[in-house]
C-alpha positions in Angstrom: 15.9 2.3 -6.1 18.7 2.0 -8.4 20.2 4.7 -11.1 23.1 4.8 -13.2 25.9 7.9 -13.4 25.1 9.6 -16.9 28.6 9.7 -17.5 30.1 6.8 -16.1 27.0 3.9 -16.9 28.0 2.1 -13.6 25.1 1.6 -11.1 24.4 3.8 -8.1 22.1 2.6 -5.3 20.0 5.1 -3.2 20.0 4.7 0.6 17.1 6.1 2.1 16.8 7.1 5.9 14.7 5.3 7.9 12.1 8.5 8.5 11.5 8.3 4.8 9.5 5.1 5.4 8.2 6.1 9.1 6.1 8.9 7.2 2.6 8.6 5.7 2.8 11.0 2.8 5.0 12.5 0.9 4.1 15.7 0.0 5.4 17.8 -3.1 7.0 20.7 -2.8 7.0 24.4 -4.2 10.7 25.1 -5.2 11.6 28.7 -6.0 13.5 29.5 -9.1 16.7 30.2 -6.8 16.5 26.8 -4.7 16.0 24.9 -7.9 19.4 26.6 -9.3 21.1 25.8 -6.5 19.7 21.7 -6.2 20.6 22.0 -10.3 24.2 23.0 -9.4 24.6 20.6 -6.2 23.6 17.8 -8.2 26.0 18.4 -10.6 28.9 19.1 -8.5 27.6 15.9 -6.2 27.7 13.6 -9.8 30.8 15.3 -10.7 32.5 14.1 -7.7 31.0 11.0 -7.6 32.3 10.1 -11.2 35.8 11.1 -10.1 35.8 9.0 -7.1 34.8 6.1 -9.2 37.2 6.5 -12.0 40.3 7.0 -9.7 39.3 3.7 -8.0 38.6 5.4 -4.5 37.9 2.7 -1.9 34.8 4.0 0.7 36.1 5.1 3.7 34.2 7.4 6.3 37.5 9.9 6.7 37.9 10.1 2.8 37.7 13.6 1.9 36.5 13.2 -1.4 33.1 11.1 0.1 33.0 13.5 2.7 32.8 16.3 0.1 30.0 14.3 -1.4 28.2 13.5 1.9 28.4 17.4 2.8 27.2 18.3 -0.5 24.4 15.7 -0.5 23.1 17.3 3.2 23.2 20.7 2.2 20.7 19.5 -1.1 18.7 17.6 1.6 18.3 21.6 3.6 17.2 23.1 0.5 15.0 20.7 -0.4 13.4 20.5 3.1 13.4 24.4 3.4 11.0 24.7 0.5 7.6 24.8 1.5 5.2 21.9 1.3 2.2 21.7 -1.2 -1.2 20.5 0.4 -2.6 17.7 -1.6 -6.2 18.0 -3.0 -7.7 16.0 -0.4 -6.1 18.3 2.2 -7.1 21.6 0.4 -10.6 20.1 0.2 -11.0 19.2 3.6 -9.5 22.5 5.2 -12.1 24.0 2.5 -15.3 22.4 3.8 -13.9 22.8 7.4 -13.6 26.9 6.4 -17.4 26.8 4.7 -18.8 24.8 8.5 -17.9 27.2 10.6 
């Protein structure tokens, strides 16, 4: 998957892990109002930085500080998002529903 800096116009490619392909579904998830202001402000901060590294030429190094700022930033999105509970799908709902109405 590929997306672009909105301030910058270069290209940014998206590593995924490798669980995110070991896993069947994806489900949606309910984000509070709180944990989606503070994914809004991580994302900004995480572009922010981003779009600094790139414009002051920064090479990718693993002890950079300024891609380890990113890196720690980009984990603690990851908790948040993790942290917020899932959303059955409709086939799951219906399924626990019937199983509820058997017994």
């Amino acid at each position: 998957m590929a997306a672009s800096s909105t301030t910058t116009g270069f290209g940014v490619q998206v590593a995924y892990s490798a669980a995110t392909f070991t896993r069947k579904r994806v489900h949606r998830r309910k984000i509070s109002p709180q944990a989606g202001h503070a994914l809004e402000i991580l994302g900004h901060a995480i572009e922010y930085l981003s779009d600094e590294f790139v414009h002051a030429g920064g090479s990718f190094s693993a002890h950079d500080g300024q891609v380890e700022a990113v890196q720690l930033l980009m984990r603690i999105n990851r908790q948040i998002y993790l942290d917020c509970p899932e959303i059955p799908t409709l086939g799951e709902r219906c399924r626990s529903w019937l199983h509820l109405r058997a017994v």
